[in-house]
C-alpha positions in Angstrom: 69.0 154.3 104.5 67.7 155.9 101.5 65.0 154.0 101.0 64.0 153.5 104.9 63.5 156.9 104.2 61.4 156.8 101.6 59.1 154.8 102.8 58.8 156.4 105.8 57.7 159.5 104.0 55.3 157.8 102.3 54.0 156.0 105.4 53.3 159.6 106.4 51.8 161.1 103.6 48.0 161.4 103.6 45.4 161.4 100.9 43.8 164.8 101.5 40.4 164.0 100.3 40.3 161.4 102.9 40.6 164.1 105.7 44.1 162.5 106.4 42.8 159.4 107.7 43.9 156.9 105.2 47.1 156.5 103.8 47.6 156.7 99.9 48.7 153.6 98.8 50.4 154.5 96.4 52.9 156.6 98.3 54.5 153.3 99.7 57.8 152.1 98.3 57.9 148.3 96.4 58.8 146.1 99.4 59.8 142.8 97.5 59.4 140.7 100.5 55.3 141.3 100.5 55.1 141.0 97.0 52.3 138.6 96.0 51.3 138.4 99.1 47.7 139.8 99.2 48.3 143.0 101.6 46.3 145.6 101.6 44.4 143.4 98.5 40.5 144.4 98.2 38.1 142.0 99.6 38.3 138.6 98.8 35.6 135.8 98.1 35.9 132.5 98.8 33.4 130.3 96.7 32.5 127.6 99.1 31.2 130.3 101.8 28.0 132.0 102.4 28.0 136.0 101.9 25.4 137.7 103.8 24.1 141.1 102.9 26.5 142.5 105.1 30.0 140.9 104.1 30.2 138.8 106.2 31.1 135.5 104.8 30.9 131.9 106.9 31.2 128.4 106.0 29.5 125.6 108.5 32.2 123.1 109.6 29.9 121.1 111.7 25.7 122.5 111.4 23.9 122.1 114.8 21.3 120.0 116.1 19.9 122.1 118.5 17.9 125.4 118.8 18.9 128.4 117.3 19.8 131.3 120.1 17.0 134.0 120.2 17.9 137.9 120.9 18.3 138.5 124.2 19.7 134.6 125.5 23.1 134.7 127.3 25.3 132.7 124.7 28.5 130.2 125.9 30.7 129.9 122.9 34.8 129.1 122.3 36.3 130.8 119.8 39.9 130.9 118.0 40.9 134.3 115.8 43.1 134.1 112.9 44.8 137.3 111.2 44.9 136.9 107.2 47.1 139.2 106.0 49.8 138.7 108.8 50.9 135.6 107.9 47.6 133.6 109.5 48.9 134.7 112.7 47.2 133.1 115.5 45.8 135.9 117.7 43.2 133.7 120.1 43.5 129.6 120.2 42.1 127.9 123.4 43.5 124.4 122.4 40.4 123.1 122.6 39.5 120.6 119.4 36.5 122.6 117.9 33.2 120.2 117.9 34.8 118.6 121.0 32.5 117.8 124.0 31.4 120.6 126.5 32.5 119.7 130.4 33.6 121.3 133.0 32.8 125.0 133.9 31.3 126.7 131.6 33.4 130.3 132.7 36.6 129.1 130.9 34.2 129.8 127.7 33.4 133.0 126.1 29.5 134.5 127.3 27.7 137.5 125.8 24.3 138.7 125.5 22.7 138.2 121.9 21.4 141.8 120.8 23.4 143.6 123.5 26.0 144.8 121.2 29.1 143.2 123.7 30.6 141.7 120.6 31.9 143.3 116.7 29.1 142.8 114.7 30.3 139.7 113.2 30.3 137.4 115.8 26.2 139.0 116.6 25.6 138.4 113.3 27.1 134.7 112.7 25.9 133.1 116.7 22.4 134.8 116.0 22.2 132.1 112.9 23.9 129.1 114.6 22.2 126.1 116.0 23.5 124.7 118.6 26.2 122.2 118.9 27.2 124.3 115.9 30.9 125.3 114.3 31.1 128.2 112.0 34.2 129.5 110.3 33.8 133.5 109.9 35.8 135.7 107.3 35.1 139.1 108.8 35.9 142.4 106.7 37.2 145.2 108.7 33.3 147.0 109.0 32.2 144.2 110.8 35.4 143.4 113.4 37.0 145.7 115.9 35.6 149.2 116.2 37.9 152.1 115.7 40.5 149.2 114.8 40.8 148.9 118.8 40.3 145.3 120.3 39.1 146.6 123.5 36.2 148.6 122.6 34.1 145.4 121.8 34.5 142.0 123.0 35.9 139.0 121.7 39.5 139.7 122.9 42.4 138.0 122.4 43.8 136.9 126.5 47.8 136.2 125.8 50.2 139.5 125.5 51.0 138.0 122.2 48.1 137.5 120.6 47.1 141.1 122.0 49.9 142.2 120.1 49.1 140.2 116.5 45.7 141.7 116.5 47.0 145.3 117.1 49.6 145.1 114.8 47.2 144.3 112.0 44.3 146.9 113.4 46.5 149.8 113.7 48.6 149.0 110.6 48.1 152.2 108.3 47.0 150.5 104.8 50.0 147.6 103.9 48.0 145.1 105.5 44.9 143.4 105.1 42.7 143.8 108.5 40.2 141.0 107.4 40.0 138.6 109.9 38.8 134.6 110.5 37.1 133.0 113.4 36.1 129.9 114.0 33.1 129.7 116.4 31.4 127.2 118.5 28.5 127.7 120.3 28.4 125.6 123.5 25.3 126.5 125.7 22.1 129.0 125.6 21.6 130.2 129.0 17.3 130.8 128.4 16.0 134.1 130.1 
């Protein structure tokens, strides 16, 4: 009880030079069971991705061989989200094989704009430099993913109560837990002006 306790009272305690808005770390109690296991850790950088200018990091699993979507083009792409720092929690999986063939009705897919801000700035960034026929794995940073740490202010979003749930835990978790996220993204179809 005592030490419930304590880390509640850190989990409440604020940094004042941060307004109040972000925990202080240091105020939370040793919790053995997370120990080692990279919450909360700085940004990490895996050497056999790209890093853009932004953060964002991707690695190509399978490179296109068609065009490359301009700004503006409707986009059809199917996605699956990953949580890192909950346990690579499965927040979006259409059981669909990635680099699969594309039948049937293209509304089961995923569809936004290119350049009409529908989507976190990752996935804009990442389709706008796909070919297609293309499979890119994304490590997003929390800057580029969910605005406000709130899935439905920007699109993509997860469609199961449970995987609603995954990706709010991590987004509204107050500092123990890295929010950095991983999609894998294929792009199906460009719909042309």
């Amino acid at each position: 009880m005592v030490s419930s306790v304590g880390l509640l009272t850190g989990a409440l305690s604020y940094d004042a030079k941060d307004g109040g808005a972000v925990a202080a770390a240091s105020q939370f109690a040793d919790m053995p069971a997370i120990r080692g296991k990279d919450y909360g850790k700085t940004k990490m950088k895996y050497p056999d991705y790209v890093e853009t200018p932004s953060g964002l990091q991707y690695k190509d699993l399978r490179v296109g061989t068609g065009p490359i979507p301009k700004k503006g083009e409707k986009v059809v792409v199917d996605w699956d989200g990953y949580t890192i720092g909950y346990y690579g929690r499965i927040f979006e999986a259409r059981n669909k094989t990635k680099g699969g063939s594309f039948e049937g009705d293209d509304k089961a897919y995923f569809k936004f704009t290119l350049g009409s801000h529908e989507v976190i700035p990752a996935f804009e960034e990442a389709v706008s430099g796909m070919a297609l026929g293309g499979v890119r794995r994304l490590v997003v940073p929390p800057e580029l993913g969910y605005p406000e740490n709130d899935y439905n202010k920007s699109a993509p979003r997860p469609s199961t109560f449970s995987g609603q749930r995954a990706l709010d835990f991590v987004l509204k978790n107050q500092g123990l837990i890295d929010k950095t996220l991983l999609f894998d993204v294929e792009l199906l179809k460009i719909v042309p002006n």
